[in-house]
C-alpha positions as YAML, in Angstrom:
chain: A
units: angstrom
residues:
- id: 1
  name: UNK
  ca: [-15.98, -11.89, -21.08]
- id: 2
  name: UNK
  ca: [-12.19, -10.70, -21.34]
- id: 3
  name: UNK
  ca: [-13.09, -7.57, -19.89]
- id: 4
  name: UNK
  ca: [-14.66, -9.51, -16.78]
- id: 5
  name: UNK
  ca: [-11.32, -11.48, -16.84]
- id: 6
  name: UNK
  ca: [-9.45, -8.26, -16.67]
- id: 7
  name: UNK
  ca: [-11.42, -6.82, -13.64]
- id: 8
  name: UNK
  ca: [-11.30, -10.18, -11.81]
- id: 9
  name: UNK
  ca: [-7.20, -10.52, -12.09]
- id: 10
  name: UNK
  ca: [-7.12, -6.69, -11.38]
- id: 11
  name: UNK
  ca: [-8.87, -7.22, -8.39]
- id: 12
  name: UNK
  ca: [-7.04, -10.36, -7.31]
- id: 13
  name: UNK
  ca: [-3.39, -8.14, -7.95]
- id: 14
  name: UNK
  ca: [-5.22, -5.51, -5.17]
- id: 15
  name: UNK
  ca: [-6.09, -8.09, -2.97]
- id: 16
  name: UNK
  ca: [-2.29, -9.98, -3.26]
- id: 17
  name: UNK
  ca: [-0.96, -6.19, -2.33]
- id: 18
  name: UNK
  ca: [-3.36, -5.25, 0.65]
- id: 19
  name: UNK
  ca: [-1.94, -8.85, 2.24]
- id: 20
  name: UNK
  ca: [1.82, -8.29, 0.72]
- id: 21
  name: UNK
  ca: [1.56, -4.86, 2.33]
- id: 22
  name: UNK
  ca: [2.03, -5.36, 5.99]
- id: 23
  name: UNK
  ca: [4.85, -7.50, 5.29]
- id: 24
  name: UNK
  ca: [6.55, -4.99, 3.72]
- id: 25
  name: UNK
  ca: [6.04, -2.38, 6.59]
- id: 26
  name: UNK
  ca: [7.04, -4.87, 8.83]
- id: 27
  name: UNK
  ca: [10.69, -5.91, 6.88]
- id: 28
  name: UNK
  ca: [11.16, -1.80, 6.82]
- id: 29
  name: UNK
  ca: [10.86, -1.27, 10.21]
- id: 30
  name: UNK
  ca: [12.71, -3.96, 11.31]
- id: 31
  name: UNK
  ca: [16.19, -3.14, 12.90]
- id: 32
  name: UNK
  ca: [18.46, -4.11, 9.70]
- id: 33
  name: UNK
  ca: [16.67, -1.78, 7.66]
- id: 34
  name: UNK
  ca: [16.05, 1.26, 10.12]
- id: 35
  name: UNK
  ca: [19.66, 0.84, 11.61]
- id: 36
  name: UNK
  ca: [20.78, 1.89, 7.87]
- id: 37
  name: UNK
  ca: [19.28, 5.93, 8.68]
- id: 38
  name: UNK
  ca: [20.89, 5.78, 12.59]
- id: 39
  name: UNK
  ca: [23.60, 8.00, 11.48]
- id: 40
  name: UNK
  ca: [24.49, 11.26, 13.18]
- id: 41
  name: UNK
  ca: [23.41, 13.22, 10.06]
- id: 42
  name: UNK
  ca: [19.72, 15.54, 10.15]
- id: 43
  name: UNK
  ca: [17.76, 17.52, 8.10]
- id: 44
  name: UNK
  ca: [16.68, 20.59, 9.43]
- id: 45
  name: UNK
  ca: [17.76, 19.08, 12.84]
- id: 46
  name: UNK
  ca: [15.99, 15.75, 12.65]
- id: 47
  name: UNK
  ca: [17.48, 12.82, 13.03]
- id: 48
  name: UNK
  ca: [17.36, 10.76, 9.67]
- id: 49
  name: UNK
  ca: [16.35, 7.63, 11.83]
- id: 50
  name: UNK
  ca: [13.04, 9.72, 12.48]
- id: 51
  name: UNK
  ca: [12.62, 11.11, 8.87]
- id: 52
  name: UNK
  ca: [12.76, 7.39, 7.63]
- id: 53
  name: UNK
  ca: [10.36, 6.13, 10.56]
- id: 54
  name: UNK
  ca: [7.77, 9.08, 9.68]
- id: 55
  name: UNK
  ca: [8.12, 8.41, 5.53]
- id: 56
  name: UNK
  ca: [7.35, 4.63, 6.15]
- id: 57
  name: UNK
  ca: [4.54, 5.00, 8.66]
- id: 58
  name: UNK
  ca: [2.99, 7.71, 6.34]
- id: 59
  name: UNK
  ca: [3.35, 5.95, 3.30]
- id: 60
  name: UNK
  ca: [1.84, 2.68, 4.13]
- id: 61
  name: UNK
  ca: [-0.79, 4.66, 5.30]
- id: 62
  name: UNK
  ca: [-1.23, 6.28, 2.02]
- id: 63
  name: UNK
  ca: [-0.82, 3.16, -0.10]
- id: 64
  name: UNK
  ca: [-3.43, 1.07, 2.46]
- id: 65
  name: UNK
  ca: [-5.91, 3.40, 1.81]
- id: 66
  name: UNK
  ca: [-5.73, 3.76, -1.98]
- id: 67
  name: UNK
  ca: [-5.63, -0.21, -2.07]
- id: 68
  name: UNK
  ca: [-8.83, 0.05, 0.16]
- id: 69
  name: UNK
  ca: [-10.34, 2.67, -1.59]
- id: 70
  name: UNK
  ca: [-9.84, 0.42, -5.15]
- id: 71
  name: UNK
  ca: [-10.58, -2.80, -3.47]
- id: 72
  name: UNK
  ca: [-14.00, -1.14, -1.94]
- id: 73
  name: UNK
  ca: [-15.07, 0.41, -5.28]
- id: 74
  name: UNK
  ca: [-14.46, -2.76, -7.56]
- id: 75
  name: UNK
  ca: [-16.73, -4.90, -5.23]
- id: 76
  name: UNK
  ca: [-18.93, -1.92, -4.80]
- id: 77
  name: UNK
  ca: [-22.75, -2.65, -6.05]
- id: 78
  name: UNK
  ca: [-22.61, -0.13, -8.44]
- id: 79
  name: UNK
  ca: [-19.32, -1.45, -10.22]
- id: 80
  name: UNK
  ca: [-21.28, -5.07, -10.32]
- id: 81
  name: UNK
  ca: [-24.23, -3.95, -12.11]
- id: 82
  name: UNK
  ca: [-22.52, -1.44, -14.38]
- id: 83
  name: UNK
  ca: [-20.39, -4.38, -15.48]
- id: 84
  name: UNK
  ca: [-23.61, -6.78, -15.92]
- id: 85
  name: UNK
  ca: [-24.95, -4.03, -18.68]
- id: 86
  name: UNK
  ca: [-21.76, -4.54, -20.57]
...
């Protein structure tokens, strides 16, 4: 029973960051936060403003997907009935 407890609040943290998520990627690429890398500085000749855009963008992406790929394989079928045998 505590071990069902555990996988039902573990699942409800995922579910609280997949909807937490876009508001986070939306507060970091909002103007007050993106105006911080609009210096004239570069890396490798691109603009920090850029660099900062492209590390945002791709790591939502990332984190989305491993939230997806957790949230899809604790309500998987499999996961339910392997859990029933305990």
């Amino acid at each position: 029973m505590a071990n069902s407890r555990n996988d039902h609040n573990l699942q409800q943290r995922l579910r609280e960051g997949a909807l937490v998520l876009p508001v986070i990627g939306f507060f970091l690429l909002t103007p007050p936060f993106i105006n911080v890398f609009s210096i004239e500085s570069t890396l490798f000749g691109i603009p920090a403003i850029v660099i900062y855009i492209f590390v945002v963008w791709s790591g939502l992406i990332i984190v989305s997907r491993v939230l997806a790929n957790k949230l899809m394989s604790e309500s998987s079928p499999e996961h339910r009935e392997s859990e029933q045998e305990k």
